[in-house]
Each structure stands twice: as C-alpha cells, then as structure tokens.
C-alpha positions as CSV (number, residue, x, y, z in Angstrom):
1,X,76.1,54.8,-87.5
2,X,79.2,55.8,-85.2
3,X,78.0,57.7,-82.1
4,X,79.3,61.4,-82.6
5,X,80.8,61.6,-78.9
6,X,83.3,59.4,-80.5
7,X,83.4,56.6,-77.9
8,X,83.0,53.9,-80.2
9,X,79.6,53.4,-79.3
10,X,77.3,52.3,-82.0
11,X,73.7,53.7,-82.2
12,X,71.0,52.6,-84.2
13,X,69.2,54.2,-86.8
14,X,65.9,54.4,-87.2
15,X,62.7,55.9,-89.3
16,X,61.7,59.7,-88.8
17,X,61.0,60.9,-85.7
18,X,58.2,58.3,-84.4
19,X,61.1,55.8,-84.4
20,X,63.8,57.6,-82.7
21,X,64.0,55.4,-79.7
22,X,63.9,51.8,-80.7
23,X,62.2,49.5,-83.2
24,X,62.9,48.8,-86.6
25,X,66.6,50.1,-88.0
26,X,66.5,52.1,-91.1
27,X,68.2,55.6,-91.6
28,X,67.7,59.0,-90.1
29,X,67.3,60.0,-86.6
30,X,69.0,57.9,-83.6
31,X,66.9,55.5,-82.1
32,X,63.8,53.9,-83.5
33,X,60.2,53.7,-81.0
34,X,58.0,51.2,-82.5
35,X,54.1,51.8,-81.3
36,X,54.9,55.0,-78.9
37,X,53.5,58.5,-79.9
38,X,51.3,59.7,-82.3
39,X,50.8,58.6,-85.6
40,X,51.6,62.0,-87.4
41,X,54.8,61.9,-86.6
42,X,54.4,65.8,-85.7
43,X,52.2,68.3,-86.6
44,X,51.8,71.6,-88.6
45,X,53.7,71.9,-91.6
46,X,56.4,74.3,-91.1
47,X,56.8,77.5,-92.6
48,X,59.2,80.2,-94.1
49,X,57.9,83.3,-92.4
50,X,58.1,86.1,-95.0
51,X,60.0,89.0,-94.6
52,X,58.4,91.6,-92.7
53,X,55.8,89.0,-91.4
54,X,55.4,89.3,-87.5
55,X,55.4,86.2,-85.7
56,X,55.3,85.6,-81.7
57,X,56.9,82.1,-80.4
58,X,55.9,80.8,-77.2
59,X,58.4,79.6,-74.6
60,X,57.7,77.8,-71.8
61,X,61.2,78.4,-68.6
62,X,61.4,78.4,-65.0
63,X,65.0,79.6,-65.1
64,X,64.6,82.9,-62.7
65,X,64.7,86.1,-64.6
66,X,64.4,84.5,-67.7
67,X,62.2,86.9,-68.9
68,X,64.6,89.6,-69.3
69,X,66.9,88.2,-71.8
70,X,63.8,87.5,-73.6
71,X,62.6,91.2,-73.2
72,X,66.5,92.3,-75.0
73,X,65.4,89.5,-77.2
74,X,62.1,91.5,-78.3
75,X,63.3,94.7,-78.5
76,X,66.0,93.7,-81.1
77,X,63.8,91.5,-83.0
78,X,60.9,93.2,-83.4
79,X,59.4,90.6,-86.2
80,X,60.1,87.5,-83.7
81,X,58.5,88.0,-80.5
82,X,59.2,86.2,-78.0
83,X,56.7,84.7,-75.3
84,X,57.2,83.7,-71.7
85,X,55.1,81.2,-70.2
86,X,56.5,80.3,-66.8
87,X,55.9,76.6,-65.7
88,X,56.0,75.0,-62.1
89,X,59.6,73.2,-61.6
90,X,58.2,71.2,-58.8
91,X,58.1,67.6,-58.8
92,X,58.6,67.7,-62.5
93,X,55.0,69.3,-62.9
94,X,56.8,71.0,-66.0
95,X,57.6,68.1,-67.8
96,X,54.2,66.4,-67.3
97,X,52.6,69.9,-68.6
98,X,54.5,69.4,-71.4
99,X,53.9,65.8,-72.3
100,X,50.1,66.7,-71.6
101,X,50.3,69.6,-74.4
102,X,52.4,67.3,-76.8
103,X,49.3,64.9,-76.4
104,X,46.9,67.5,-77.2
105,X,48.6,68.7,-80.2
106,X,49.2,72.1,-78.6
107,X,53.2,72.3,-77.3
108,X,54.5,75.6,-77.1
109,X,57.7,76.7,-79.8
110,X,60.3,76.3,-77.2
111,X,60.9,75.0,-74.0
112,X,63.9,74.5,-71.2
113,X,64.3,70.8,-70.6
114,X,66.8,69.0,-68.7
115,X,69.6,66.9,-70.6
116,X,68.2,63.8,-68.7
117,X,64.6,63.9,-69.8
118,X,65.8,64.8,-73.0
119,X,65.3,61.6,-74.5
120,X,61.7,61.0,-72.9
121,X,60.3,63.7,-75.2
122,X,61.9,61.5,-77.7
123,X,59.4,58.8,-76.7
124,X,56.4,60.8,-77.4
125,X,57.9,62.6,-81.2
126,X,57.8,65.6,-78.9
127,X,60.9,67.4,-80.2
128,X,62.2,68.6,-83.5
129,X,65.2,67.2,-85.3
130,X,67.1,70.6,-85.6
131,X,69.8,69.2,-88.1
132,X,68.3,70.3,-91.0
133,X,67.8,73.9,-89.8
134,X,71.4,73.9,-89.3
135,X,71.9,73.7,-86.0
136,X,75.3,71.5,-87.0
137,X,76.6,75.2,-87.8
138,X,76.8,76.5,-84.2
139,X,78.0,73.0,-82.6
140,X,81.9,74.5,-82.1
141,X,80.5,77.4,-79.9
142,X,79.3,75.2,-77.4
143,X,81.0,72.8,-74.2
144,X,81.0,69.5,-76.4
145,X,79.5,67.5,-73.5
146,X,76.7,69.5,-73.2
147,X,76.5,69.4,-76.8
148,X,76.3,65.7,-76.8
149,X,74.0,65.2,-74.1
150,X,70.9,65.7,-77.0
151,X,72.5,64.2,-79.7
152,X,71.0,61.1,-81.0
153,X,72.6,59.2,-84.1
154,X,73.0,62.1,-86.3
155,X,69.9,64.0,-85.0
156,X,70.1,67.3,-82.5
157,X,67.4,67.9,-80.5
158,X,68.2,71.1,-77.9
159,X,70.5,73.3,-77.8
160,X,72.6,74.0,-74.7
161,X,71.8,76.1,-72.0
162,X,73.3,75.6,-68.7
163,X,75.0,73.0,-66.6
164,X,75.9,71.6,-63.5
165,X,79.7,70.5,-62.9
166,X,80.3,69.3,-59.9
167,X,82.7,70.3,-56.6
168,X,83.0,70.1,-53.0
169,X,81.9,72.9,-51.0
170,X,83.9,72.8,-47.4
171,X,84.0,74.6,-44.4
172,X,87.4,75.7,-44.2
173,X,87.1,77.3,-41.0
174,X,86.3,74.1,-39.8
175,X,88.5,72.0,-41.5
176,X,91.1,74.3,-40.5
177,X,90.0,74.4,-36.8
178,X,90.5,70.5,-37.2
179,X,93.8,70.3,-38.7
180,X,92.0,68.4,-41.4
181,X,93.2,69.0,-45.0
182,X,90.6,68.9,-48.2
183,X,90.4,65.8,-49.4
184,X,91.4,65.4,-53.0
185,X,91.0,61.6,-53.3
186,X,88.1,59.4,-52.2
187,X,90.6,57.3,-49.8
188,X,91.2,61.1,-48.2
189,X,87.5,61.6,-48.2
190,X,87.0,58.6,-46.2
191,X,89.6,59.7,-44.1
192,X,88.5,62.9,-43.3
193,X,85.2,61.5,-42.8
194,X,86.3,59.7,-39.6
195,X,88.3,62.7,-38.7
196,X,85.3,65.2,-38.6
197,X,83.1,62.0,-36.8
198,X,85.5,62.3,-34.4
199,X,84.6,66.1,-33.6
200,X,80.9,65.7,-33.4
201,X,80.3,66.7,-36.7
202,X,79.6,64.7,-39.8
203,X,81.5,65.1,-43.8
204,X,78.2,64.7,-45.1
205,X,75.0,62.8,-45.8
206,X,74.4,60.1,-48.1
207,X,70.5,61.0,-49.2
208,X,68.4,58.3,-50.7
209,X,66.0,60.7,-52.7
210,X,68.7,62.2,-54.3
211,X,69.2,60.4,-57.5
212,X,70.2,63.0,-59.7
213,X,73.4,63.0,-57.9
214,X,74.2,59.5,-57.5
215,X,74.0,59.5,-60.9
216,X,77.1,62.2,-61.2
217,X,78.9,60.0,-58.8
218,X,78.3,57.0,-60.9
219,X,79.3,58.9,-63.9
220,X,82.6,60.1,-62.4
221,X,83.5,56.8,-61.4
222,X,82.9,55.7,-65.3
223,X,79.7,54.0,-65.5
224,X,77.7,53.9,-68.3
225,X,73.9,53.6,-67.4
226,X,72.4,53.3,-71.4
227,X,73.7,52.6,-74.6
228,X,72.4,51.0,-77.4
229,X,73.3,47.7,-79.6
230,X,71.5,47.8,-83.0
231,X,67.8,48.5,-82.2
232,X,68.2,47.5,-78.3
233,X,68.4,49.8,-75.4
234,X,70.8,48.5,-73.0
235,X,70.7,49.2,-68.9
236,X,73.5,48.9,-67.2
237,X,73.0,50.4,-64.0
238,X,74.4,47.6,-62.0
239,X,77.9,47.9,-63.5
240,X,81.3,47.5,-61.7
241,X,81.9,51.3,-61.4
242,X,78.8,51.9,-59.9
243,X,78.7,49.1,-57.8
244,X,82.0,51.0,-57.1
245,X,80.2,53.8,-56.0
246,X,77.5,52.0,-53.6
247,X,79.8,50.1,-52.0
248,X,82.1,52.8,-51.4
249,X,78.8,55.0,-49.9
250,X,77.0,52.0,-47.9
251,X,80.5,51.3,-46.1
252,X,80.5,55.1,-44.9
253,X,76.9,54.8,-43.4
254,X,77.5,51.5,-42.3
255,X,79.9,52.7,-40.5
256,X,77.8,55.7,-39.6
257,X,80.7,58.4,-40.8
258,X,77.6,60.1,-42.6
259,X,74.2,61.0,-42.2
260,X,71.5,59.6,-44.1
261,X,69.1,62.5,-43.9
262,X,67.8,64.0,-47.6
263,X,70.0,67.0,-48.4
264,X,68.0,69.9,-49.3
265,X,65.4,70.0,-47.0
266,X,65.0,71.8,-43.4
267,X,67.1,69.2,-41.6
268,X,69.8,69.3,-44.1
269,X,69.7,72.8,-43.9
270,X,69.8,73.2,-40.1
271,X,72.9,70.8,-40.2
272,X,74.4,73.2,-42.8
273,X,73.8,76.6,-41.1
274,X,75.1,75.0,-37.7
275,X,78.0,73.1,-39.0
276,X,76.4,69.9,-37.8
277,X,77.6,68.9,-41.9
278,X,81.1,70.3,-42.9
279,X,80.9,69.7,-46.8
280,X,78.8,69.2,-49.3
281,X,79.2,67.5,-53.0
282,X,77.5,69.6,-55.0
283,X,77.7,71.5,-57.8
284,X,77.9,74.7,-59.5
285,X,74.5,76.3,-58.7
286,X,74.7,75.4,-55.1
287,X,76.4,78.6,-54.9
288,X,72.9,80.2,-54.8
289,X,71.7,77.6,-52.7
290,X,74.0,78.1,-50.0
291,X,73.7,82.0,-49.9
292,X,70.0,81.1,-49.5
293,X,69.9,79.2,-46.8
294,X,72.8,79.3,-44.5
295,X,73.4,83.4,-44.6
296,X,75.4,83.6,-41.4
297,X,78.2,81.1,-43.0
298,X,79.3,83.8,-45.3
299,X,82.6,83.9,-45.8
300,X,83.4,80.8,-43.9
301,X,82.9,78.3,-47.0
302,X,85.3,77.2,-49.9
303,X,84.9,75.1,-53.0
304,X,88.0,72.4,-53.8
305,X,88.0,69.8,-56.7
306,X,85.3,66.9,-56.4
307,X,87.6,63.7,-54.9
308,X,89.1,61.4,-57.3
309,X,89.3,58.0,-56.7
310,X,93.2,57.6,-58.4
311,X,95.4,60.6,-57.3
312,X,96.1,62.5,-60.4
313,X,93.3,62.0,-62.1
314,X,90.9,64.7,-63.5
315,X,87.8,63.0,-64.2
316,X,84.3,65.1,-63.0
317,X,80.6,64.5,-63.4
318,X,77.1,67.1,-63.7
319,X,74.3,67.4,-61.8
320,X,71.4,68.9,-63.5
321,X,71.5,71.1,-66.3
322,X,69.0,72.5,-69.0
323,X,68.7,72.9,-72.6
324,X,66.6,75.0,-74.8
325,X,64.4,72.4,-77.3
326,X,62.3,73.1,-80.1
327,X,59.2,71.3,-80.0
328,X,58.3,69.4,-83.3
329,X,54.8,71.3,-83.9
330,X,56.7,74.7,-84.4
331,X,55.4,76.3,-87.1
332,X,58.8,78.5,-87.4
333,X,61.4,76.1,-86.5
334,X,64.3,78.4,-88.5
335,X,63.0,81.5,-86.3
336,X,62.9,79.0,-83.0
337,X,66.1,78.2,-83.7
338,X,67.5,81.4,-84.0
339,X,66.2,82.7,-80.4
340,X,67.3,78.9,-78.8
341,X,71.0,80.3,-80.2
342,X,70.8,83.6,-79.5
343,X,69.2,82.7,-75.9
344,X,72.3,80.4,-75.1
345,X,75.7,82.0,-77.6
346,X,74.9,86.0,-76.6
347,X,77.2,88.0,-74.5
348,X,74.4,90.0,-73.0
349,X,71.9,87.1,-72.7
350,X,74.3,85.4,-70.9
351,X,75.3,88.1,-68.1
352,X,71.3,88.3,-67.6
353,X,71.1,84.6,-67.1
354,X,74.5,84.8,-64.8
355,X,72.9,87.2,-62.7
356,X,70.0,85.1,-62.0
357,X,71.8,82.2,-61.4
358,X,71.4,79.7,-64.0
359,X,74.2,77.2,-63.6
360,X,77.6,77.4,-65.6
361,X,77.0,78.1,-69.3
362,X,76.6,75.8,-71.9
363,X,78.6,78.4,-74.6
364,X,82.2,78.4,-75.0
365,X,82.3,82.1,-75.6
366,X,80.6,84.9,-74.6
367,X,81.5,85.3,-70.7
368,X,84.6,85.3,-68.3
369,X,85.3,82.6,-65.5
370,X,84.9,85.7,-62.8
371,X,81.5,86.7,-64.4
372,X,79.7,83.3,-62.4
373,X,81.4,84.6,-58.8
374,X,78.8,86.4,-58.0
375,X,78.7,85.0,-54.6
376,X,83.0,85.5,-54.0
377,X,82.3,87.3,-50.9
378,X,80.6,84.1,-49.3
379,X,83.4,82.3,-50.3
380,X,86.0,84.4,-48.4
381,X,86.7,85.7,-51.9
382,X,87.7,83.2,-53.8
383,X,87.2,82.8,-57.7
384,X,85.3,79.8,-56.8
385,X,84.2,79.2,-60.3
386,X,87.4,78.4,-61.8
387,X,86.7,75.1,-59.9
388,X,83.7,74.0,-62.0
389,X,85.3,75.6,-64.8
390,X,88.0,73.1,-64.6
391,X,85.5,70.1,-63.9
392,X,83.5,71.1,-67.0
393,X,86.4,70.4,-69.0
394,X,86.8,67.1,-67.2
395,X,83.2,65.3,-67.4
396,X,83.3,62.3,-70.1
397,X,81.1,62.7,-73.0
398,X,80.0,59.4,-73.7
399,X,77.4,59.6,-71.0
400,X,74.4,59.4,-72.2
401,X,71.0,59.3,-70.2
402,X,67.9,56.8,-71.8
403,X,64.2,57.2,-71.9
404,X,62.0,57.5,-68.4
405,X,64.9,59.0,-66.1
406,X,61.9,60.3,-63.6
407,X,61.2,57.1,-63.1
408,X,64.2,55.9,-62.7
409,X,65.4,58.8,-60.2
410,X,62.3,57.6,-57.8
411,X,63.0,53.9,-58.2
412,X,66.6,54.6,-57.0
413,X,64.9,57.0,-53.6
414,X,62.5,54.3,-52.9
415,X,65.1,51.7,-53.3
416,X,68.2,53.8,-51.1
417,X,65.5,54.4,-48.9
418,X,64.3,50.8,-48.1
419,X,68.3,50.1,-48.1
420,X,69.0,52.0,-45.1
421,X,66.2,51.3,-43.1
422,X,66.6,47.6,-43.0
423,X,70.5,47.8,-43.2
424,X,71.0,46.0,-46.9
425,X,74.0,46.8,-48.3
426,X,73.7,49.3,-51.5
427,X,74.6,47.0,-54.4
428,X,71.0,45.5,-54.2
429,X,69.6,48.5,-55.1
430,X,71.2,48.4,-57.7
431,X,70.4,45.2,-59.2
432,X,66.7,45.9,-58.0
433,X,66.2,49.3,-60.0
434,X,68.2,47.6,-63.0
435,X,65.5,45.1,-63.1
436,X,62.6,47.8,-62.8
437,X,64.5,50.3,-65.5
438,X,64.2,47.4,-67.8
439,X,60.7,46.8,-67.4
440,X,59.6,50.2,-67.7
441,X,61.3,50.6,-71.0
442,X,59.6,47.6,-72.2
443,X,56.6,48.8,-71.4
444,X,57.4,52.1,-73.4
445,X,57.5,49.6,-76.5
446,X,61.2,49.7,-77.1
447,X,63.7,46.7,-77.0
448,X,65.9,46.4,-74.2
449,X,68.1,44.1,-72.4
450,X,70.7,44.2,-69.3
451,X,74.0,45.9,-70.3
C-alpha cells in the first residue's frame, strides 16, 4: 500500500483498528498494533440518527473561544447539539484525560488533538477510521499537509483544524539600529548571530525543553524521524539532516552566540520585552504570544521568512497544530463528522476561531490572508501573515510523526538539557533519544528498528 503523501514511502497494512500501528500485515487501516488496546476493538455500535431525532455530541477543546463557533453551530443545527467540555492544556493533562476515558469506555464524540499525538490514540483503538463516513469527500478543501499529517495507509483519522508554520520574528528597530540585515539563509543567521553578540544582545536562545521545535527545525532541514517498512516502525532521529541541525545549534552555543535559557518562560520573556533577545523562530501563533507578553514592543517587531540553509530555497517546517478527531465509541460518527467539517471548512466558524487566535487554518477556503493580522499594528503594520502563508505552502508532506511523541519531546529536554550542562556536543543527544524512542515503542508492542 503506497503512502498517500506520495513520497514513495510504503506503509503497512494491517487488521481493523486494534492493529493500526504494527503487528501482523493484512488489509485495512495503516499500521498494525499487536497486543495494545482493548479487545473490542471499539465500542457502541454506531447509529443512523433518525430524522427529527435530537442528539447532543460531546466535545472536549481548549482552543480559546471555542465555544462560540459551537454556539453558531447549535443554533443552526438544532437536532445536533453540540457540547463543550473544556480540558486543561497543561503538561498534556488533556491527552492523559483522554487516554484515561478511552480506557474506561467513556471518550467523549469529539476532541482537538494535536497532529503529533495523533498516532498515540492510534495505539490505544482510540480514534475512528472516518473513511467510510466519507471524509475522502472533503480532502481537496483542506492544506494537503495538514491533511496528511492523520492519514494512515488508507485510513483518516482527524480532520484539520489549525497549524503552526513557522517564521522569524525580528526586531527591526534593532536590526536596523545595527546595520544588521534579516537573515535569509542559515550562513546569514550565524552571521548575524555574531553581529548582535557583538552589541550586547543575543539572536536567540537555543532551549533544551523545547522539542516541539527542534522537531520543525529537523523537519525543514529534511529529516524524516518515522516511517514504516512492512510491519516495522522505523526511528530515525539520528539522521544526517538532523544531525545537520544539532551541529549547526551546539556550534552557536559553543560558541556562546546564543542563550540557552527555555523560551517561554519569565526569563525568556524578560530578554524579549528588554531586547536582551532580538529574534525569535517561531511560528504563526506567536503573534498572540508576543502581544501578550512584551506590550511595550508594539510596533517595533517584524516577521521575515524562516532561514534556509541553500539560498533560493523555499522549504518550511510547523510547530504545533491541532485537529478535530472523532473518537471510535461515537455513537453518531456521520453527525460527528459533519460538525468536525463544518467546525474546520465554515466561513463564519473560521473568523470566530481567527479572532481567538487559533493558529493558521487548516481549510483552503473560507478566509483571506489579512483576516489572521489581527495583531498588524504590533508589527508596524505589516500583513505579517502572508509570511506563514507562504511557509504553509512550503512545509514537506512526507513528515510523518510515530507513536509516544510525549515521550519523545521529554527525552529530547532531558537529553539537550544534560548536553549543555556538561558541554557534549548535540549529536549525542541524538543517538541517545534514538535509542530510548526505540525502546519505548517496543514496549508499546509494535516492531521497530533504527531507520
């Protein structure tokens, strides 16, 4: 079975839903689990809901304001109600809510999760195959990496919601009070890196904790961190491009041209409001973030292309991102589906998520470039968004995340962490958490070997 990004990847296929991560090939879903979840393989039988039958489907979001599409949702679908259950976004006490309710038999209808955990519900049977409801249908209305990113063999499991391209968001009242030009290659980065050293300031920080984005940076660079040969997971996390990457980030701490503090956090912060840090690789909901938390800045920052490292080039990468699943207990899954589409696809949906700041969009359609400025003031007017427009457009498809990402995203922190404390260069991390990822997946019960 060809992988449907197109990359020439081959995924396995497997029995229904209780082998969709590894195990024993047959036909249907995407990977095959052998001995992980339940034995049901799902719940409730689903059900046709009758016409004129009233029905409410529970959703469980921590995107702000997410309950007023939901309320325009309600009052135009009076048969499919539509309930709201927020859940704590805070060291993924979501996700392990979830999981918990999966185990109990009791998941809600619908739920946001993030295109990298994706394929842990998988693990657990926790998601429904949405092909047969015709999700297949809507595919063209949606950014096809996005799409892809819950795509399994021939299996769909989310639909998009949001994402993160990614950018560089500069101080261009400082880099212009330094003569110092945006970088637009990583050989210009590294330059201007020394450059802003040199003026008591720093580019940047390199933070340990933060996985989620060394992952984009690994991504840009063209690394490939799972795949799949037959009914094996492969981990490939210490490949050439991202050994790239390390090597390319331990030489500027090394050299102590960055910090090494976490970003996000009160120190981080400080440095931003202050101008201590002069950029930040970020991407498209930092908007928000920077508006939050470094108010008197306004008007002072820009956002320029994320650095490539061969001129000319346009490849990008994502940092976070959500979709809207279907769990597999639904009773309703045709009526889940609907909302999921809706939710994600409608013009009106979509300006009530824009205003709440929900990332960029995962639809095609439905909104304009200038709709997601809603912070152009703060960046000295500019239509910053047509930036992470143009990444969107530019991040590679045939990305695909694997099964216990969590755990992967702390094994990298604790890892980074250890790295810069005793002075070890990078690329050991990386051969150290490749080892570790491989473990934990076979203790999951799937196959696995080194990429």
């Amino acid at each position: 079975m060809s992988d449907t990004a197109g990359n020439g990847n081959t995924w396995p296929s497997g029995t229904p839903r209780r082998a969709v991560l590894g195990g024993a090939a047959a036909a249907a879903a995407g990977f095959a689990l052998a001995g992980c979840g339940s034995d049901d393989d799902g719940g409730g039988e689903p059900e046709d809901r009758k016409k004129g039958e009233k029905i409410t489907l529970t959703f469980w979001s921590w995107v702000p304001g997410i309950d007023k599409p939901v309320a325009l949702w309600n009052s135009e679908n009076p048969e499919v109600r539509v309930k709201v259950e927020k859940v704590s976004a805070v060291d993924g006490a979501q996700y392990a809510k979830m999981h918990a309710a999966i185990k109990a038999g009791n998941p809600p209808d619908l739920g946001q999760i993030e295109y990298p955990v994706v394929p842990s519900f998988l693990v657990d049977n926790g998601l429904l195959d949405l092909t047969k409801y015709g999700v297949a249908e809507h595919k063209d209305m949606f950014i096809g990496w996005q799409w892809q990113q819950s795509v399994f063999g021939k299996a769909v499991y989310a639909v998009p919601q949001a994402s993160g391209p990614m950018g560089l968001f500069i101080r261009q009242d400082l880099f212009d009070k330094w003569g110092i030009e945006p970088p637009t290659t990583w050989d210009e980065y590294e330059a201007a890196a020394t450059a802003i050293r040199k003026k008591g300031a720093w580019i940047e920080t390199f933070s340990a904790t933060n996985g989620n984005r060394f992952a984009g940076l690994a991504w840009q660079a063209g690394a490939r961190w799972f795949g799949t040969e037959g009914d094996t997971w492969t981990v490939s996390i210490d490949d050439e491009p991202t050994r790239k990457v390390a090597d390319y980030w331990y030489d500027l701490a090394r050299r102590k041209l960055i910090k090494t503090i976490p970003d996000r956090q009160n120190a981080w912060y400080k440095d931003v409001q202050t101008g201590s840090i002069a950029s930040w690789l970020g991407a498209s909901w930092g908007d928000a973030l920077l508006v939050g938390n470094a108010p008197k800045t306004a008007g002072k920052w820009r956002v320029v292309p994320m650095p490539q490292w061969k001129r000319g080039d346009a490849s990008f990468a994502n940092w976070g991102g959500s979709t809207t699943a279907v769990f597999a207990k639904t009773k309703y899954p045709k009526d889940a589906l609907a909302f999921a589409i809706w939710l994600n696809t409608d013009p009106e949906s979509i300006k009530l998520l824009i205003e709440n700041g929900y990332g960029t969009p995962g639809a095609k359609q439905g909104y304009t470039t200038s709709q997601l400025d809603v912070h152009k003031d703060f960046f000295g007017g500019q239509a910053y968004s047509k930036v992470f427009d143009e990444a969107s457009k530019g991040v590679d498809t045939s990305w695909k995340w694997g099964p216990a990402t969590d755990t992967l995203y702390q094994r990298l922190g604790d890892a980074f962490t250890a790295a810069i404390g005793d002075g070890s260069d990078f690329r050991s991390v990386l051969k150290k958490v490749q080892g570790e990822t491989i473990t934990d997946l076979k203790e999951k019960g799937l196959k696995v070997k080194a990429g």
